[in-house]
C-alpha positions as a Markdown table, in Angstrom:
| # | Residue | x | y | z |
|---|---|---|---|---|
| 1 | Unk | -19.5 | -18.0 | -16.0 |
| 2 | Unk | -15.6 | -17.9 | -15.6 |
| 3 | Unk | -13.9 | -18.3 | -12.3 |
| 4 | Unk | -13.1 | -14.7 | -12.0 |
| 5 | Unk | -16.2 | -13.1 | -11.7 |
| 6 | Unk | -17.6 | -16.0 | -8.6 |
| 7 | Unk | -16.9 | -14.5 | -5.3 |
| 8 | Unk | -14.5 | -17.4 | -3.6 |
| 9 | Unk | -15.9 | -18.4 | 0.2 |
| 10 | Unk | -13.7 | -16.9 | 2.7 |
| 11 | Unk | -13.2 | -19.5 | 6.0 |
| 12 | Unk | -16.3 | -21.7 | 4.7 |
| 13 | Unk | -18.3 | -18.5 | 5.2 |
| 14 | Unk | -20.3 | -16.7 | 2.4 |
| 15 | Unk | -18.5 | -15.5 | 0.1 |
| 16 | Unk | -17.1 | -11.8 | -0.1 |
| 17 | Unk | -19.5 | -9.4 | -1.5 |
| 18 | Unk | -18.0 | -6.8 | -4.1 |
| 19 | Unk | -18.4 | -4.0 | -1.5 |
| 20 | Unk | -16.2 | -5.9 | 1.3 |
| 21 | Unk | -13.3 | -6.8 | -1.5 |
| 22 | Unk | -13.2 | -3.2 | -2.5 |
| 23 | Unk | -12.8 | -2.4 | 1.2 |
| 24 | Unk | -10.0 | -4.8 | 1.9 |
| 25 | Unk | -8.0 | -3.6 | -1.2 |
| 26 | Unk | -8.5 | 0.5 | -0.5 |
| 27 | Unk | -7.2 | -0.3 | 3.1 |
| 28 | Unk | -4.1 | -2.7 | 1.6 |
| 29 | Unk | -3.5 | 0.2 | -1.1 |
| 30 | Unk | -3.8 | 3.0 | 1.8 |
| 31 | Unk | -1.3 | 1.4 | 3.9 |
| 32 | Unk | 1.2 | 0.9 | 1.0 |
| 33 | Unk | 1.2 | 4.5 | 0.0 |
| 34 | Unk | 1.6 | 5.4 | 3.5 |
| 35 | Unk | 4.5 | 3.4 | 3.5 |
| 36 | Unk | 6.1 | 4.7 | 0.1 |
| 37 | Unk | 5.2 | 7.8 | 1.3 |
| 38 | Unk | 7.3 | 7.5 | 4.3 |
| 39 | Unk | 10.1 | 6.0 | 2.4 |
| 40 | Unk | 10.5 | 8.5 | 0.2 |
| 41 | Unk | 10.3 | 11.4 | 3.0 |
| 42 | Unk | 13.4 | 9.4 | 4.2 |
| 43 | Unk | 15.0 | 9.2 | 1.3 |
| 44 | Unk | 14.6 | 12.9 | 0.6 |
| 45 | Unk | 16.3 | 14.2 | 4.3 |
| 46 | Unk | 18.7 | 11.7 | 4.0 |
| 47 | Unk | 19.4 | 13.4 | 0.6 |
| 48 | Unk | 19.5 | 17.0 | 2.2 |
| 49 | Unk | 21.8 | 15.4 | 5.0 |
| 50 | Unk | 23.9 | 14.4 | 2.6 |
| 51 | Unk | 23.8 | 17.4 | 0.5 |
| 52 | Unk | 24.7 | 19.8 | 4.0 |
| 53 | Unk | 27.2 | 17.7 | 4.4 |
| 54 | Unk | 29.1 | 17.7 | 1.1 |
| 55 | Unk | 28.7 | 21.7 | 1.2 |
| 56 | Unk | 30.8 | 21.8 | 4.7 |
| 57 | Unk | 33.5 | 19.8 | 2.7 |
């Protein structure tokens, strides 16, 4: 059996089910898109600032 596929203790505990590792890297993946999501919402009015502000040149 290769090291990959043996769920590694966490703390000295049990180890992590499949279940609970799938959890933890939804949430992890959740909050990054949140995050790129928000970057790029402020990326795009900083664009149309920009844009407004080259038309009033």
């Amino acid at each position: 059996m290769s090291e990959e596929s043996v769920p590694l203790p966490v703390g000295g505990g049990q180890p992590k089910g499949l279940l609970e590792q799938m959890e933890e890297l939804m949430a992890a993946l959740s909050a990054d898109l949140s995050a790129l999501g928000a970057d790029l919402q402020s990326a795009g009015e900083l664009r149309h600032t920009l844009a407004d502000e080259a038309d009033l040149a």
